[in-house]
N, C-alpha and C positions, 0 to 999 in steps of 0.2 A: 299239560292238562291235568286239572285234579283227579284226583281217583274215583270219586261220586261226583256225578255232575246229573240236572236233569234238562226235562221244558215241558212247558204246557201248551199246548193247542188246544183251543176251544172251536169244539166241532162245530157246536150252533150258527159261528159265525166263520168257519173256517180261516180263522186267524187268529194268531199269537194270541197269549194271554200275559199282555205286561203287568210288572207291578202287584206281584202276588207273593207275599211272604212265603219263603222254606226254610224250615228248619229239620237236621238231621243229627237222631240221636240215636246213641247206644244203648242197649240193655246190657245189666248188671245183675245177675238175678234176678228177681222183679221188678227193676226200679230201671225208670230210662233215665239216662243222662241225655243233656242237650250239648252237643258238643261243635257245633255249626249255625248259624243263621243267614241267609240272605235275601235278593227279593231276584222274583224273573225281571229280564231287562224287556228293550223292546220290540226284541225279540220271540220274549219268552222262556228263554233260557236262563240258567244258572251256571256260570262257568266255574265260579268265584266261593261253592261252597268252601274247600278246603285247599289252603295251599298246594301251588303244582305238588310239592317236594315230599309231603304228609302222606303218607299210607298206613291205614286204620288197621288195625286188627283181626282177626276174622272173628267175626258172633254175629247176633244177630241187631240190625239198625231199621232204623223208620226214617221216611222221608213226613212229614207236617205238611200241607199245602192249603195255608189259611183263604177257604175261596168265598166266604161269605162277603169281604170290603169289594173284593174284585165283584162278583156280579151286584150288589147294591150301588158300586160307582155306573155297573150299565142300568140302571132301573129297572134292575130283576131281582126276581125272588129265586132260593136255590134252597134244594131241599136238602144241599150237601153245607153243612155249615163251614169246615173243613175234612181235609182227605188225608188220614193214614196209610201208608203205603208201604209194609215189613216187607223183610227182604234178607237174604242172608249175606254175607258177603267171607268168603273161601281162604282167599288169594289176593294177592296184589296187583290184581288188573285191574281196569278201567269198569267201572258200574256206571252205564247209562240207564235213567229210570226217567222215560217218559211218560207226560202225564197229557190222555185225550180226555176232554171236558166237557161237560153242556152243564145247564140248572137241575138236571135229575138223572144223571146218569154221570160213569167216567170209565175210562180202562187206562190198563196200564199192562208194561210191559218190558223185559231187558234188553232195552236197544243196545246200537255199536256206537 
């Protein structure tokens, strides 16, 4: 399993949210690097951000969750255009970072 991996569920509809670009990048001083891209499956997960075998560094990283294409393919409007999601990361465990969704609200959280 990679060492950052996430998933979306959207509340409004209490089901997955496939087909939603993530990207996860690193802070450098003030400058992020992008260092990952992938999409939820259809599931809604991200297994596939970063190689099982890759283990990152510790500083500080953001998960991207570009959610504007995803609720315009449902013919909604969202007042979240995308969702930055910082986050520190210590150690070489396992970062689950779930992401609960609607058009004007989300949370998030360090799952298992």
């Amino acid at each position: 399993m990679s060492q950052v991996t996430t998933h979306i569920l959207d509340t409004s509809f209490g089901t997955p949210a496939p087909d939603v670009a993530v990207s996860l990048s690193r802070q450098q001083e003030n400058t992020w690097t992008c260092i990952a891209e992938s999409a939820t499956n259809k599931d809604g997960r991200v297994t596939d951000l970063l190689a099982k075998d890759v283990i990152v560094p510790p500083g500080i990283y953001k998960l991207r969750f570009e959610t504007k294409l995803y609720f315009e393919t449902r013919d909604l409007s969202s007042f979240y255009p995308f969702i930055e999601v910082v986050f520190y990361i210590s150690d070489s465990e396992h970062y689950h970072v779930p992401l609960l969704l609607n058009p004007f609200g989300y949370s998030t959280y360090r799952g298992t």
